[in-house]
C-alpha positions, 0 to 999 in steps of 0.5 A: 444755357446760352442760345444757338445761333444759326450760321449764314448757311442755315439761314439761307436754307430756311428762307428757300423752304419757306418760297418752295412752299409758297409756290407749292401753295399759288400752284394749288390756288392756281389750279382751283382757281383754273376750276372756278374759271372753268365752272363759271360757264356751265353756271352761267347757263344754269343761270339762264335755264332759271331766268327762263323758267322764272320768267315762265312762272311769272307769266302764269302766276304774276305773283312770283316775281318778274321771272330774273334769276337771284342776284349773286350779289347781295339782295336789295333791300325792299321797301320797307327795309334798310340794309343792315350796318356793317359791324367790325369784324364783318358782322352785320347789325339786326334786320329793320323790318317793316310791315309789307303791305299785301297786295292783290295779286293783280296788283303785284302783276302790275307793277312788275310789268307782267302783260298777264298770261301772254305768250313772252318769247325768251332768249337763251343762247340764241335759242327762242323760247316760247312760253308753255301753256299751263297744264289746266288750260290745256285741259279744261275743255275735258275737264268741265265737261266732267265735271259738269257731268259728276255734278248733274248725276250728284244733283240728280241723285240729291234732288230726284226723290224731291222731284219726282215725289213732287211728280207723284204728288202733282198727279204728273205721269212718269215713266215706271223705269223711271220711279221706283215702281219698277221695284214695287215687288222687289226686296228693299223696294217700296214698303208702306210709309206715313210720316204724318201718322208718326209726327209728334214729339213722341213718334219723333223721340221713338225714332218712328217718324225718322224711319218712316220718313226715311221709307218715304223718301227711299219710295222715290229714289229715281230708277231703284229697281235698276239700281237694287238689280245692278247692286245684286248683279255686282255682288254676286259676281264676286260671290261666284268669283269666290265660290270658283274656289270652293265649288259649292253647289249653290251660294247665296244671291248677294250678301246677306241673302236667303235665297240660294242659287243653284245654277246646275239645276237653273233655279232658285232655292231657300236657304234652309231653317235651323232646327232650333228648340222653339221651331220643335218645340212650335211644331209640338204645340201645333200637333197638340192643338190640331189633336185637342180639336180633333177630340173636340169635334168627334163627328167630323174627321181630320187630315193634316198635309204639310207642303214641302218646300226648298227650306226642309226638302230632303237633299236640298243643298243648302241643308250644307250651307248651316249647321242643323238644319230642319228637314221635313222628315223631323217635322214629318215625325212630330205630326205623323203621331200613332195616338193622334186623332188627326191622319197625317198625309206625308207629303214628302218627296225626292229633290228630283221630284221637288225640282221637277213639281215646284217652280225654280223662282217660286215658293209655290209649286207648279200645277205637276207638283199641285195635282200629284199632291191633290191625288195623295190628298184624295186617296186619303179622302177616299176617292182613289177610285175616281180621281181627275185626269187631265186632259193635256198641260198648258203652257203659257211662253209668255210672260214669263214668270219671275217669283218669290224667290227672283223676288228676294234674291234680285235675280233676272237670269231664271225664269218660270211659265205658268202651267196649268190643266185642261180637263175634258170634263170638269164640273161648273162651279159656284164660287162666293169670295167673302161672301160676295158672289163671282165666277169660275175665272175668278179663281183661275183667269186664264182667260186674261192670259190667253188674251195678254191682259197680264201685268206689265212689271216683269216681277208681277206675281205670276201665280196670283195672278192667274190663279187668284190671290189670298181670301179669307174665306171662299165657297166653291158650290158643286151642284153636280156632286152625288155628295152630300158632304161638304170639305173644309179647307183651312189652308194658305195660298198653296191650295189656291191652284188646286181646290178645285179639283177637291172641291170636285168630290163635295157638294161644297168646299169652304176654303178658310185661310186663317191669315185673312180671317180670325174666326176660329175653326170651332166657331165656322165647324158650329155654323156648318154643321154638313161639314164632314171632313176638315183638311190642312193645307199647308206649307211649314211656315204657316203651319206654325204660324201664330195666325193657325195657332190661334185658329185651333183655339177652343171659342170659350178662350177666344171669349 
């Protein structure tokens, strides 16, 4: 088939579509290009913006350059390297690279002409520029005292235990706040450490001398009692911002505490002990022992009086805070036995008696609470009739008294005063402690309190303090006494504030605390052959101790 030939007219018209279409196209072209033009001033000044905060950079870090803006135009080859050739079709060839020698930053600065950090004045459209002052200079006059500050505390609290056993070692006298004597009677405070005693290979590899050196060590952090009060303090506000929430009646004094607060009755409280089967199951063997000894020693008789306290009173609130809790009643009913050769005194009492008769900081109780427990013990001694009666209660303001339970718990808000008896006619005694003899203030030292001669740290122990502390063995002779019956008294600290006034009924009183002396009570019973009458005087605790345990031992299994 022959080909189409186009006429002259076609041909014309065709020529004339193809120059409508180029014009259509110039005209686009045209109007990008009119955009270029216009965008070329808007990055003209970014252009300027970037030379002058280039400029900036390198004034304060010469290394960055010499602060122009990036060329549009093709980067010139640095020292070292050379263009690449141009190949056909517009490629270019692989880059020649040489090693760059490093050069110190100052030296970079040199030779780009930067002066340093001086303060270059830029010019951008007319405007005059000065160059900023870093942010760091701006603030190193705050910044180094801080830091100076931060680095005395961490060399203070890495070097001051070295320092001031250094102190101590030397005999250089330091203030108490100062060392850690302020929490000689504290929780975690200062506890027996002799590294020496423990270093050997065999102390080394037991661990011994690890921990030992460690108590050591913790002996001389500076200022500790501050320390252990501010880190109770703080836990126990979140402890009672917690308990907002539940609205228990008393919670623990920090974490992992076993005191108790109870601030609607401002005092301080043990957390109550579990009534598991070995406690029973103690109680038992030491209600048998007390029952063997009595059998053993017919001619003497025998009175058990068990002190309660805020871990088994009844109606204590922290009963609540465990599950099972041992009361007095439950030990009560294992001692309180019809077939034993013993007499038990029931020495339970209300939770409004307990809080008005013991201390609020103490695990003792206070001279109210003693002298209610002495008139039970001596009715049931047989002296009803002629029982003691005070003349007026003493009460010391100061100092105030911060006991056992302020102690453990890291407390300071709670406070006792130390109370005591006067009677218009109380007997002289003759006292012998461990066999040395002393005087009637030597068991209450009321004449030291009244004087002020008292102890300067405010968590001293009040009560051994002015009554007196624990003895293994002390004689109280009445010389006055009608008797001629003598008491023994196996007890622990709870009859320290109220011997005495046993001691009244007797021409004399033995008082045997089995935690300070290992005879056994068959062996001291063999020895005094006038005593008549043998009283326990205890508080749970040691009334199940081992240390009693052993002392209601026959003698022949001692040998």
């Amino acid at each position: 088939m022959a080909p189409v030939r186009r006429d002259g007219a076609d041909e014309c018209g065709g020529v004339v579509l193809r120059h409508v279409r180029r014009l259509r196209v110039a005209g686009h072209l045209h109007a990008v290009g009119a955009a270029v033009v216009e965008l070329r001033e808007p990055c003209a000044h970014l252009h300027r913006g970037v030379a002058a905060l280039g400029a900036v950079a390198a004034q304060e870090d010469p290394g960055l350059g010499r602060g122009r803006p990036a060329s549009r135009h093709r980067r010139r080859p640095a020292e070292g390297q050379h263009r690449r050739a141009a190949l056909p079709g517009g490629l270019r060839g692989p880059r020649v690279c040489r090693p760059r020698p490093r050069r110190d930053r100052r030296e970079r600065a040199r030779r780009c002409g930067s002066p340093g950090r001086l303060r270059a004045e830029l010019h951008v459209r007319g405007v005059e520029l000065v160059q900023p002052v870093h942010l760091l200079s701006v603030l190193g006059g705050i910044v180094r005292p801080r830091n100076i500050l931060f680095a005395s505390v961490l060399c203070m609290l890495l070097c001051g235990p070295a320092l001031i056993g250094l102190a101590s070692w030397s005999g250089v006298a330091l203030p108490s706040w100062l060392t850690a004597d302020d929490a000689a009677y504290l929780s975690g405070g200062i506890v027996e450490a002799d590294p020496a005693a423990y270093a050997s290979l065999e102390g080394f590899s037991s661990g011994e001398f690890q921990i030992a050196a460690e108590d050591a060590v913790g002996n001389c952090i500076p200022m500790k009692a501050m320390a252990l009060l501010a880190n109770a303090a703080l836990q126990r506000s979140a402890i009672e911002a917690s308990n907002a929430l539940f609205g228990w009646e008393c919670y623990p004094a920090f974490y992992g505490s076993s005191i108790a607060e109870m601030p609607s009755r401002h005092r301080l409280l043990e957390i109550a002990e579990k009534a598991t089967g070995d406690t029973l199951a103690t109680a038992s063997h030491i209600r048998d022992g007390l029952d063997a000894l009595s059998l053993r020693h017919p001619e003497q008789r025998f009175f058990v009086y068990m002190g309660p306290d805020s871990m088994n009173i009844e109606g204590s609130p922290t009963a609540k805070l465990i599950s099972n809790p041992l009361t007095y009643g439950e030990l009560s009913s294992i001692f309180e036995d019809e077939d034993g050769h013993f007499q038990w005194i029931d020495g339970n009492v209300t939770f409004d008696e307990f809080a008005d008769g013991w201390n609020s900081t103490d695990h003792h109780w206070n001279i109210q609470g003693a002298f209610r427990a002495y008139e039970r013990m001596a009715s049931a001694l047989g002296f009803r009739d002629e029982l003691l009666v005070p003349a007026r209660l003493v009460t010391y303001d100061a100092p105030s008294f911060r006991g056992t339970f302020a102690r453990r718990g890291l407390e300071t808000r709670y406070v006792d005063q130390m109370t005591d008896y006067e009677f218009a006619d109380f007997p002289q005694l003759s006292i012998t402690i461990d066999g040395a003899e002393a005087s009637m203030d030597s068991l209450v030292h009321w004449k030291n309190y009244q004087a002020a001669n008292v102890g300067a740290n405010a968590f001293t122990s009040r009560y051994a303090e002015y009554f007196h502390t624990d003895y293994g063995l002390i004689t109280l002779e009445n010389e006055e006494s009608d008797s001629r019956q003598d008491l023994l008294i196996v007890a622990d600290s709870y009859s320290n504030c109220m011997e005495r006034f046993l001691a009244v009924h007797y021409r004399t009183t033995y008082v045997l605390d089995p935690r300070h002396d290992d005879e056994t009570i068959d062996a001291f019973l063999a020895q005094h052959q006038d005593v008549s009458d043998v009283l326990f005087i205890m508080r749970s605790p040691n009334m199940l101790a081992q240390t009693t345990e052993h002392a209601l031992e026959p003698e022949d299994m001692r040998e």
